[in-house]
C-alpha positions in Angstrom: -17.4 15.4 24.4 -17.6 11.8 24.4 -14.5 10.0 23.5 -15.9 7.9 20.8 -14.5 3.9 20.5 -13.3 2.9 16.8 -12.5 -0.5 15.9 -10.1 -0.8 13.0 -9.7 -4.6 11.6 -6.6 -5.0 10.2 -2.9 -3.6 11.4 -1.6 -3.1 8.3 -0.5 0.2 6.6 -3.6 2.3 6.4 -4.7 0.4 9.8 -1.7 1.8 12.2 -1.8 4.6 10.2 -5.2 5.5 10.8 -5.5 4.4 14.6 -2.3 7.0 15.3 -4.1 10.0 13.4 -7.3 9.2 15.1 -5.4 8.4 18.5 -3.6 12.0 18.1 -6.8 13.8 17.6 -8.9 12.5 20.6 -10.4 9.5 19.8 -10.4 5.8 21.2 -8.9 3.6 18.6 -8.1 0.0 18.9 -6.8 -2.0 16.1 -7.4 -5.6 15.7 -5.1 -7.9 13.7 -5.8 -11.6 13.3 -1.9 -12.4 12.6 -0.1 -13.4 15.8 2.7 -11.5 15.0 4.1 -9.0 12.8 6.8 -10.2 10.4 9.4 -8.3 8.5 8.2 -9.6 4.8 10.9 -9.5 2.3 9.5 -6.4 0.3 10.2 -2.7 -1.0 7.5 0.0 -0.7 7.6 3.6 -2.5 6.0 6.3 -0.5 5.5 9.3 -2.6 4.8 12.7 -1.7 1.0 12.6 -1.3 1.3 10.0 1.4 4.4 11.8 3.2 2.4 14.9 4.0 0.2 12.3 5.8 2.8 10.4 7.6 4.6 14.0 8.5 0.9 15.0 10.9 2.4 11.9 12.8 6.0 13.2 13.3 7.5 10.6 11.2 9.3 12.2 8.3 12.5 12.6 9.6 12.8 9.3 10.5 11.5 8.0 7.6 14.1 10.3 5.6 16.8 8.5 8.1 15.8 5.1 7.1 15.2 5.5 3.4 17.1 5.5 0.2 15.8 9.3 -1.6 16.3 8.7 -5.3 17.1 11.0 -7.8 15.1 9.7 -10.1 12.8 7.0 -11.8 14.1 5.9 -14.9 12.0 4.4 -17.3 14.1 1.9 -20.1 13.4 -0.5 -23.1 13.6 -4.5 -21.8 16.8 -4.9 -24.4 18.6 -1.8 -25.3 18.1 0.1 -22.1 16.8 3.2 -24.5 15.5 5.6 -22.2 11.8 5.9 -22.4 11.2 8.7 -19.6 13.1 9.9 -16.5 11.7 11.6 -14.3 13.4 13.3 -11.2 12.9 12.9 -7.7 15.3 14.8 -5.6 15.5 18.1 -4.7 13.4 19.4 -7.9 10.5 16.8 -6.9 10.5 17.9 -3.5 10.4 21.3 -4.2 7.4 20.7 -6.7 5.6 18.5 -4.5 5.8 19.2 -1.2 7.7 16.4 0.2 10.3 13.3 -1.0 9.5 10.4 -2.5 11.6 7.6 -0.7 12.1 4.0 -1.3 12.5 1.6 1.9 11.7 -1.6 3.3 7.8 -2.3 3.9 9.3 -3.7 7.6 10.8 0.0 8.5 7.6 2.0 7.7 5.4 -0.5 9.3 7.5 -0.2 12.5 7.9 3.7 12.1 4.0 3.5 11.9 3.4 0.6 14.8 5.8 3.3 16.8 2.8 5.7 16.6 0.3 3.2 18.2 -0.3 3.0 21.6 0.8 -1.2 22.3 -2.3 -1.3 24.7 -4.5 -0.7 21.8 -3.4 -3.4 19.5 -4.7 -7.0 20.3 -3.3 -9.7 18.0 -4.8 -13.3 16.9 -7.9 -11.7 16.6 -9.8 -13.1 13.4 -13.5 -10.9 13.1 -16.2 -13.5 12.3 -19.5 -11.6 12.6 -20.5 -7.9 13.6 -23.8 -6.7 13.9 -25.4 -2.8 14.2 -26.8 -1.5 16.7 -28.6 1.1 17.7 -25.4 3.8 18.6 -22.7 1.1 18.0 -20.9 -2.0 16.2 -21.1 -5.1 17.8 -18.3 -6.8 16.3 -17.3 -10.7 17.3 -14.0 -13.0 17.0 -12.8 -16.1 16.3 -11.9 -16.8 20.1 -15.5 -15.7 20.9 -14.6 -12.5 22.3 -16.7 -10.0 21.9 -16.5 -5.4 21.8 -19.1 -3.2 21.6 -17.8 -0.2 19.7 -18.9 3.3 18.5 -17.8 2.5 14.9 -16.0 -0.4 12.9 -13.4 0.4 10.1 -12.3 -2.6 7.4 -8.5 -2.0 6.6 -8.4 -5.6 6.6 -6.6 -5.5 3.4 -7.6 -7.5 -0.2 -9.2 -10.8 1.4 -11.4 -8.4 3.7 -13.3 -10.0 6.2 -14.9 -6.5 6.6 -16.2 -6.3 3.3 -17.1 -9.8 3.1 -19.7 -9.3 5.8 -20.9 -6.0 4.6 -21.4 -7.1 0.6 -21.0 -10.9 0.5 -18.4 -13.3 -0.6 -16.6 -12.0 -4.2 -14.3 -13.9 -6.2 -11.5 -11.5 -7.4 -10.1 -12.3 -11.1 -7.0 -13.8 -12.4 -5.2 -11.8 -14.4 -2.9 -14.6 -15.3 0.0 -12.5 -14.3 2.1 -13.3 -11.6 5.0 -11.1 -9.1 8.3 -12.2 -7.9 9.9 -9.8 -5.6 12.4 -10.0 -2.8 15.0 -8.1 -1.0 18.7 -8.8 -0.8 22.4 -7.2 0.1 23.4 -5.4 -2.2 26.6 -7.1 -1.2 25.9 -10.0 -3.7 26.5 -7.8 -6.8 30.4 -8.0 -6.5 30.7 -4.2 -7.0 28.2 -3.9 -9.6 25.6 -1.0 -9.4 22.2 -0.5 -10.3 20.4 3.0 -11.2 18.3 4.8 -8.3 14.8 3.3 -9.7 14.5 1.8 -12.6 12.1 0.0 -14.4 12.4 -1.9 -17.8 9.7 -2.2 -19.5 9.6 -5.4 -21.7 6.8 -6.6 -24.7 4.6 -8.5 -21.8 6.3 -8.1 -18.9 8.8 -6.1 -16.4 10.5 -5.8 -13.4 11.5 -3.1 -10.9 14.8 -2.6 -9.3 15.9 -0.2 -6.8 17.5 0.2 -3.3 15.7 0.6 -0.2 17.9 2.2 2.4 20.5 5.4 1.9 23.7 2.8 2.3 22.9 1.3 -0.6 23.3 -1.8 0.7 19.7 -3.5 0.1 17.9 -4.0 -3.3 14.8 -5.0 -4.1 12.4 -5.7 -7.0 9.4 -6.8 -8.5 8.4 -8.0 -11.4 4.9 -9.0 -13.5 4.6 -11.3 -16.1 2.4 -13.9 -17.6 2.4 -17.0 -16.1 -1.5 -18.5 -16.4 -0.8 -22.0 -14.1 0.2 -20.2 -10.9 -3.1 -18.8 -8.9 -2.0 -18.4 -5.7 -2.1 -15.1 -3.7 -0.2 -15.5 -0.8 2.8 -13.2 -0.7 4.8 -16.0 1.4 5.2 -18.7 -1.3 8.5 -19.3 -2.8 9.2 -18.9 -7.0 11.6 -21.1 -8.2 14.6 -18.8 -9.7 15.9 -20.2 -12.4 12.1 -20.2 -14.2 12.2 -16.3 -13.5 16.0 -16.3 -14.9 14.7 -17.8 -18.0 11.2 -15.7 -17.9 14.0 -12.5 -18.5 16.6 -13.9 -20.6 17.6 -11.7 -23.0 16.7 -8.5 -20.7 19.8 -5.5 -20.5 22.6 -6.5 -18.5 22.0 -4.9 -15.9 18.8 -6.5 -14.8 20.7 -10.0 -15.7 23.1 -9.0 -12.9 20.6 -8.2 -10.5 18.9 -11.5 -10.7 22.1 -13.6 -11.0 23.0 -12.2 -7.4 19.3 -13.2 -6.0 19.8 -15.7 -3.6 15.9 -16.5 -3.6 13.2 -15.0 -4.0 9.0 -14.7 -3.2 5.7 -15.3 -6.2 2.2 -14.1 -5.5 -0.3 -14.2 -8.4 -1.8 -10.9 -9.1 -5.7 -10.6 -9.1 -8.6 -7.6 -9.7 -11.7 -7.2 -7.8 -14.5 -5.1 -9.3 -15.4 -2.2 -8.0 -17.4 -2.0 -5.0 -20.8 -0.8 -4.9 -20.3 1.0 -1.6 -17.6 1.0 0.9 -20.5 1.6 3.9 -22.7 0.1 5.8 -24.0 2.7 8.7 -21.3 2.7 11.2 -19.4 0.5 9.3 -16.4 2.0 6.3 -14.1 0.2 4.5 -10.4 1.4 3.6 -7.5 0.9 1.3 -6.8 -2.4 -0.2 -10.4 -3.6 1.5 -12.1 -1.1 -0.7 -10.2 -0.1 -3.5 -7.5 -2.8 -4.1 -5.3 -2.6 -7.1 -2.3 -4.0 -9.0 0.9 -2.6 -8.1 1.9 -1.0 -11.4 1.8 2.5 -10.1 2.8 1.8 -6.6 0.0 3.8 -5.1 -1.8 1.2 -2.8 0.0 1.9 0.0 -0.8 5.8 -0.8 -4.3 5.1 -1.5 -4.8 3.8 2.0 -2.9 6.3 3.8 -4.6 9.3 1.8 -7.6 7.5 3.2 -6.9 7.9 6.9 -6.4 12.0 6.4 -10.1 12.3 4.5 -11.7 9.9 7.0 -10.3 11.6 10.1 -10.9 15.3 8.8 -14.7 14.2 8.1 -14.9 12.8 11.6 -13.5 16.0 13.0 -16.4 17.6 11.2 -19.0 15.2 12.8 -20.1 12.5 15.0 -22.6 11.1 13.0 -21.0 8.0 11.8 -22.7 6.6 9.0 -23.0 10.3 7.1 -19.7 10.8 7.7 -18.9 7.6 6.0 -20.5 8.3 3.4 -19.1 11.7 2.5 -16.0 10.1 3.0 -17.1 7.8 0.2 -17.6 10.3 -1.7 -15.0 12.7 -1.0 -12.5 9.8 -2.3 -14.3 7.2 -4.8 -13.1 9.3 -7.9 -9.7 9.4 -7.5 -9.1 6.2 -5.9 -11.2 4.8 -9.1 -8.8 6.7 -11.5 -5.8 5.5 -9.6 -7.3 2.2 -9.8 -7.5 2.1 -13.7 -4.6 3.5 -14.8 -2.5 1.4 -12.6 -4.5 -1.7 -14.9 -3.4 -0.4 -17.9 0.0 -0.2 -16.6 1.3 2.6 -18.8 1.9 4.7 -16.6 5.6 6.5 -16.9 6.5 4.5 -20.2 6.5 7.5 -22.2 6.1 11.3 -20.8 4.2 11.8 -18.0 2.5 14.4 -16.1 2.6 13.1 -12.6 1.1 16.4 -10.9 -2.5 14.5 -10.5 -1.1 11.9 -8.0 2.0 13.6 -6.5 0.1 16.6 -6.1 -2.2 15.4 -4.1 -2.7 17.4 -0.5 -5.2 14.9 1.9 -5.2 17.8 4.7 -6.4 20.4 2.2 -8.7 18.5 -0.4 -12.0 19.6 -0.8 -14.1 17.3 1.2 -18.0 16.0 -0.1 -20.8 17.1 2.5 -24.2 16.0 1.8 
């Protein structure tokens, strides 16, 4: 059988992540990233069970496991008083239920574990797409440099500023929710002997902010945060927030979130925006992916998940068939409903502040969902 060429724009999470699966399983796979490097951004990333079964097909559980802080639990407390609002465990009993961990780590160390997977000769950086055009049996697809590839099939997991999407449905201006994030990452070192819970988050009137650590040493925290702020628009996770304004944005928050931003040496601001939902994620040979299609705020920290889930349904409906654009579609529709409901109850950001049910999402198995076949 013909070894079929993919191009996937974007290296990010679902992009490496997909190009190994589809690598693994037969199939030509080159990724195209328009950063000239990769860079170890200062952030936490939670990867729950129903994207470790994923990342396990690629062998990379253990290492994960190795490099990751496992946490107990995910506590769930008033802004003030710290009264518990709902805990719910994640060790052993969570893994037994579930299927797999749920580990907290560094954005950096999964995206290496997953670059790891990725043959180097099929990753070309400083490659911005401009234009791609159908074809008969293929993708066209041009860059910036004026390089051009003719490919079997394109994939967008080019993340929320897709240029994928952009060329498939047309420039769309994404909403400000008026809400910005500060996050960073930080020794744990600078707490002078003071400890945090596993994975907490505190949950205030109008805002909040999540702490936890992010390797099984203990010795790096992270968090994020959310809160109003309607004079800061911009969306690029690099910019620096000034620290005393978020000191003063928490004042009055339990002591032990004080601590935790006292010892924060600096720290990153991204305004947080929604994009409507797309009226397809297809175009013939051409699917979009994760963040491209399906972006979301980060209240339920699934978009990470979301993608990955992604790169199991679209590869076990390529397995099934060659034909590109059906298979796109079914993979459309194999995932549109869930990734929608994800989607909106990460908006309304209630989830886990009073008893929850998380079987739905945890529970999730990509390898053994039933899959749409028109």
């Amino acid at each position: 059988m013909k070894q079929e060429k993919i191009a996937i724009i974007g290296a990010g999470i679902g992009g490496l992540t997909l190009a190994a699966l589809l690598q693994k399983n037969g199939f030509e796979a080159h990724v195209y990233e328009q950063a000239q490097q990769f860079t170890r951004v200062g952030a936490g990333i939670q990867q729950s069970s129903n994207s470790l079964k994923v990342l396990r097909e690629l062998g990379l559980e253990e290492h994960l496991r190795s490099c990751a802080f496992q946490p107990q639990n995910w506590i769930n407390r008033e802004w003030d008083s710290g009264e518990l609002k709902f805990d719910l465990p994640l060790g052993a009993a969570f893994e037994k239920e579930y299927g797999a961990p749920y580990l907290l780590m560094h954005r950096g160390d999964l995206h290496a574990a997953l670059l790891s997977c990725v043959r180097a000769d099929s990753i070309s950086l400083g490659k911005k797409l401009t234009h791609y055009e159908l074809l008969d049996n293929g993708v066209r697809i041009q860059f910036e440099d004026g390089s051009v590839q003719e490919v079997d099939a394109l994939v967008g997991a080019d993340g929320v500023h897709s240029q994928v999407r952009e060329l498939m449905l047309g420039k769309e201006s994404p909403r400000f929710t008026g809400r910005v994030a500060y996050r960073t990452t930080f020794p744990a070192s600078l707490m002078k002997g003071k400890r945090v819970a596993d994975c907490t988050k505190w949950w205030g009137v109008d805002r909040h902010i999540v702490i936890y650590y992010i390797n099984p040493r203990r010795d790096e925290l992270y968090f994020v945060t959310s809160l109003p702020e309607a004079d800061w628009s911009n969306e690029s996770w690099s910019n620096k927030g000034n620290l005393n304004q978020l000191r003063s944005a928490f004042e009055g928050f339990h002591q032990e979130v004080q601590d935790v931003l006292d010892a924060c040496p600096e720290v990153h601001k991204w305004a947080l925006y929604e994009r409507d939902p797309l009226p397809t994620w297809t175009h013939e040979r051409v699917v979009l992916i994760g963040d491209a299609c399906h972006p979301m705020v980060p209240y339920m920290a699934q978009g990470a998940a979301m993608a990955i889930e992604d790169t199991a349904i679209l590869l076990r409906h390529l397995l099934d068939s060659r034909d590109f654009t059906q298979v796109f579609k079914n993979f459309q529709a194999t995932r549109m409903e869930r990734t929608s409901k994800i989607q909106l109850t990460s908006h309304k950001n209630q989830w886990m502040s009073t008893r929850t049910d998380p079987a739905w999402v945890y529970g999730y198995d990509a390898w053994s969902e039933a899959l749409h076949v028109a």
